[in-house]
N, C-alpha and C positions, 0 to 999 in steps of 0.2 A: 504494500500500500504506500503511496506516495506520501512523503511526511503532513502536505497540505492537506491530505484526509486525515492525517489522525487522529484521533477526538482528543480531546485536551485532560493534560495528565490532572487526577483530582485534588486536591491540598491535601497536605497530609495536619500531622500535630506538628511534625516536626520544622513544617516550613511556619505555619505559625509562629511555633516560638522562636525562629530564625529573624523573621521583620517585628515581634513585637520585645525583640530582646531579652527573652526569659528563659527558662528553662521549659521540656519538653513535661517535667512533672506539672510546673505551673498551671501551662497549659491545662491538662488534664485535671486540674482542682478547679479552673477556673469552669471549662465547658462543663463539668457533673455537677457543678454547683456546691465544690465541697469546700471547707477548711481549709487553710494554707498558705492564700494569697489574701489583698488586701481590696477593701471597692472598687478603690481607682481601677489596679493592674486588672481586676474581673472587667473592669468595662472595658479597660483598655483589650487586653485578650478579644473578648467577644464579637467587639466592634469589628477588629482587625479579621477573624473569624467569618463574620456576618461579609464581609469585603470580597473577603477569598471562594466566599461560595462552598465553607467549608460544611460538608455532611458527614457524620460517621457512619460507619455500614453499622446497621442494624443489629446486625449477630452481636458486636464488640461494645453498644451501648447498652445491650439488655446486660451484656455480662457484668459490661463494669456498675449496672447499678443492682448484680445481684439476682437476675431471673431472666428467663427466656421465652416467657409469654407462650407456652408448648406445654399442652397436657398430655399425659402418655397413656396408652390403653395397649395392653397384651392379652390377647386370645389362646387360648392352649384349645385351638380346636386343628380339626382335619380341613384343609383349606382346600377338598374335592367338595366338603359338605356346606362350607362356611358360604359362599351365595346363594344356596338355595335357602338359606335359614333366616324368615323375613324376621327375627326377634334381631341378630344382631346388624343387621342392616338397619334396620329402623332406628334402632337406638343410637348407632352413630350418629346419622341423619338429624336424631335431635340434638347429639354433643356438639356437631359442626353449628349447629344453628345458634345455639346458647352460647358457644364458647367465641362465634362469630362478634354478639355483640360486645364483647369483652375485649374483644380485640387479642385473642388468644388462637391458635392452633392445634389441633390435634396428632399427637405423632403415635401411629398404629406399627404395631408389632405382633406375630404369631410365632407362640411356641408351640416345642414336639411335646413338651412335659413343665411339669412343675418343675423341676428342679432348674430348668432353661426359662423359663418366665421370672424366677426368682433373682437367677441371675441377670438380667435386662434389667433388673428395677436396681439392682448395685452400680453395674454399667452405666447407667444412666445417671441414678447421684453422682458418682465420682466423675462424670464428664459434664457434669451439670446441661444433661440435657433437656430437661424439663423441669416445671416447676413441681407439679402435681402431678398422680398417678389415680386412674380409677378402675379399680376393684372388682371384676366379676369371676360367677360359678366360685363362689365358697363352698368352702368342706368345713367340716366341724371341725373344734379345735382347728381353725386353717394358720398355718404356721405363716404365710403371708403378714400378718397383725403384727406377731413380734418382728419381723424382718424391717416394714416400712417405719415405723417406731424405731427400730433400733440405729436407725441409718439417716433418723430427720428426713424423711421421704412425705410430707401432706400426702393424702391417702384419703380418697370418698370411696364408700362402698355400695355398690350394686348388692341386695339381699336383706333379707330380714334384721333386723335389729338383736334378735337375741342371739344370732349365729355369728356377728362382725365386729366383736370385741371390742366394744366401743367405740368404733370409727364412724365421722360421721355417715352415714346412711340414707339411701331413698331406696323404697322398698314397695312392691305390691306386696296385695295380701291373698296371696294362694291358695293358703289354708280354707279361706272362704268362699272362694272360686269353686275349689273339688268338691267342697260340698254341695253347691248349688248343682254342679252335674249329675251327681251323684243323687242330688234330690228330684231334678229332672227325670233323672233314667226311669225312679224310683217311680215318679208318677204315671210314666208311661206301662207299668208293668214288667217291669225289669226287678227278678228278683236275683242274676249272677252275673255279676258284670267284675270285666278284666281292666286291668290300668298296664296298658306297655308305658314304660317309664325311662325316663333316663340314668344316664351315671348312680348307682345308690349312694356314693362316695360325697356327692351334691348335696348341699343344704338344702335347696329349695326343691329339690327331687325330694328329701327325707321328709320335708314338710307337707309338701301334697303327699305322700307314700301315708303317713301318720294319721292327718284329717281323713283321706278316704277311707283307709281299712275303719277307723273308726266313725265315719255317718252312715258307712254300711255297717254294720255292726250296730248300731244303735236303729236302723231302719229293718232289721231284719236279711239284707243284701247278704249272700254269698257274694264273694270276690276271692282274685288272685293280682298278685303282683309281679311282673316281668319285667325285671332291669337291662336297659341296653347303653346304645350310648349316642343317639338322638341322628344313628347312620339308617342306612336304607336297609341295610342288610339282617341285621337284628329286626330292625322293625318286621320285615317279613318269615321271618324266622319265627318269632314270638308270637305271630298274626295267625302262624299256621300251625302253632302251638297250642294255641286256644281254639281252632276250630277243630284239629284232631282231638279235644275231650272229647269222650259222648258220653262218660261216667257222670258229669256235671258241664254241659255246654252252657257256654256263656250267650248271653241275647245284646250284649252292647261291648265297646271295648270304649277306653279314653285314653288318648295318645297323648305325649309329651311334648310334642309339637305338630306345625301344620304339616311339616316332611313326611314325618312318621307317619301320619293320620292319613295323608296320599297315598304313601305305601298300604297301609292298609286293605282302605279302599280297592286297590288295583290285586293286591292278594287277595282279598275274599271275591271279587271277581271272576278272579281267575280259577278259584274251585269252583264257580258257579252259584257262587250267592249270593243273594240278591240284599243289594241295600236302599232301601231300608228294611226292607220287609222281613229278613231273614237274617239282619244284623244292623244294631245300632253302631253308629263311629261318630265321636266326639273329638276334634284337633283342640290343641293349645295355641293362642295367638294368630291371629289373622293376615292373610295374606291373599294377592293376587293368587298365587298359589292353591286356594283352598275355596274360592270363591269359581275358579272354571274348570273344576271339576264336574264329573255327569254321576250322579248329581251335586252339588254345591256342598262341603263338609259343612256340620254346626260345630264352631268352634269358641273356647271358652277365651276372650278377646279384653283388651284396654289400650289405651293411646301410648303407643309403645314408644315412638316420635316426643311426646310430652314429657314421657318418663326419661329419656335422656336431656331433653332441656331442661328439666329441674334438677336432673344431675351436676349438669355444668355450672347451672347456680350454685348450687352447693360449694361446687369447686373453688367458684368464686368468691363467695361468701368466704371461705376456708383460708382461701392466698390472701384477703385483706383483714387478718387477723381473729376475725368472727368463728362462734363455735355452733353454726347450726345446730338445728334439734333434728331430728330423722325426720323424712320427709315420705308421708306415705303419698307416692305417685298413681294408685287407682287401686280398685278389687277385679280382678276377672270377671266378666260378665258372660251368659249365653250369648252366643247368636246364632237361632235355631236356622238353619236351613235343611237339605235334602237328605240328610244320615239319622236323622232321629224319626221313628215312629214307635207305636204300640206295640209291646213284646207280641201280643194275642194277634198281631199280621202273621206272626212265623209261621 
């Protein structure tokens, strides 16, 4: 490129403190607004500064004033599974939008395992790549709690309040969700109904696991429970677990997501049975996904998009000093469509 193109080399500090006679440190107390210099020399610096056209790059102002305006999120899922699964889609979708107004970013990361998520949240302190981390799929006692604690890591958590060791929280309530399905099935005449589930290792898998076995039990309901790990493959595996009873055939099943509840679907199809009449199916969380299927799944649903933009408040509230209260973001709700009818069609 010919010299008369080339765009003009930026100011540095150090040309700065070259014309306004000081030192390179000076400089740098006078632009962060800290201690060290004196009014005059801060004006004089600035002026001189304001002249040159000088800007700092971004990256080297957030550091020098201590934060990076970058929230970090690590998924320990299977990234064959991770786009078809509209819960963690959405929920981004609401962190970009929340952490948007904040004038923050999101920095996303997938691991193979806990022990590789654990370590990203170390990596990360020690590179000061973000400010704040947020916290999903807890396990009980999740050793995550004393890790970010122990490393001054701010830390929101995705999950119930009683399972996230005191960190702040935004949480649905699950617990209340499964029952209303559960009470649903029940009115339609469902007296054995299956739950395919996810990870048992999951707090909030252990929490719907607990309230269902017990609304059916207090309703009278037989049930069983099938742990997977919210892939397509278990799903139908377990699908066709429950329809090979004939000791105790079950009349409905409730999946752990809308994936799973798809699979379903297309497995009890495929032996030839007919839904609804000859099998109820219940998905978790809503999605394109579950809406153009033949026929449409009923799935137990909330503003999942909402529930991460009050996450990212959270966040925010967090990094300016504030100790939010847990923040319950919605209950599950039905949304009956095509997979629910009366056991008495079988």
């Amino acid at each position: 490129m010919p010299d008369g193109d080339a765009a003009p080399r930026r100011a540095t500090i150090s040309d700065i403190a070259q014309r306004a006679g000081v030192s390179t440190s000076a400089v740098s107390y006078a632009l962060n607004d800290k201690p060290g210099v004196s009014a005059s020399t801060r004006e004089h610096i600035l002026a001189i500064a304001s002249e040159m056209d000088f800007a700092p790059a971004a990256a080297a102002r957030m550091l020098s004033q201590g934060r990076t305006d970058t929230v970090g999120l690590v998924l320990r899922r299977d990234p064959r599974f991770l786009a078809n699964e509209s819960f963690f889609m959405e929920l981004i979708a609401g962190l970009e939008i929340g952490l948007a107004e904040q004038h923050r970013g999101l920095l996303l990361q997938l691991a193979v395992d806990r022990e590789a998520e654990m370590a990203m949240y170390r990596q990360w302190k020690a590179a000061q790549r973000v400010d704040a981390v947020l916290l999903v799929d807890f396990e009980r006692d999740d050793p995550r709690v004393g890790l970010v604690g122990g490393i001054g890591l701010p830390a929101v958590a995705i999950g119930d309040p009683s399972l996230t060791g005191g960190l702040t929280t935004a949480w649905t309530d699950d617990a209340t969700g499964i029952r209303e399905a559960v009470r649903h099935l029940h009115g339609l005449g469902h007296r054995s109904i299956a739950r395919v589930a996810g990870a048992s290792t999951l707090a909030h898998v252990h929490i719907r696991d607990e309230a269902f076995a017990a609304e059916c039990a207090a309703l009278g309901v037989r049930h069983r429970i099938l742990h997977g790990d919210f892939g397509v493959e278990l799903a139908e595996r377990h699908t066709n677990d429950v329809l090979d009873d004939a000791d105790d055939p079950c009349t409905a099943i409730v999946y752990d997501s809308g994936l799973t509840a798809v699979t379903g679907l297309k497995t009890a199809r495929a032996r030839g049975v007919s839904v609804p009449d000859q099998l109820s199916i219940i998905g978790w969380d809503d999605s394109l996904l579950t809406t153009v299927t033949d026929p449409p799944i009923s799935v137990m649903s909330y503003d999942v998009v909402s529930y991460g933009t009050a996450a990212a408040g959270l966040l925010g509230a967090l990094l300016a000093g504030r100790e939010p209260a847990a923040h319950l973001a919605g209950t599950p709700t039905l949304h009956e469509r095509g997979t629910t009818a009366r056991a008495e069609a079988r």
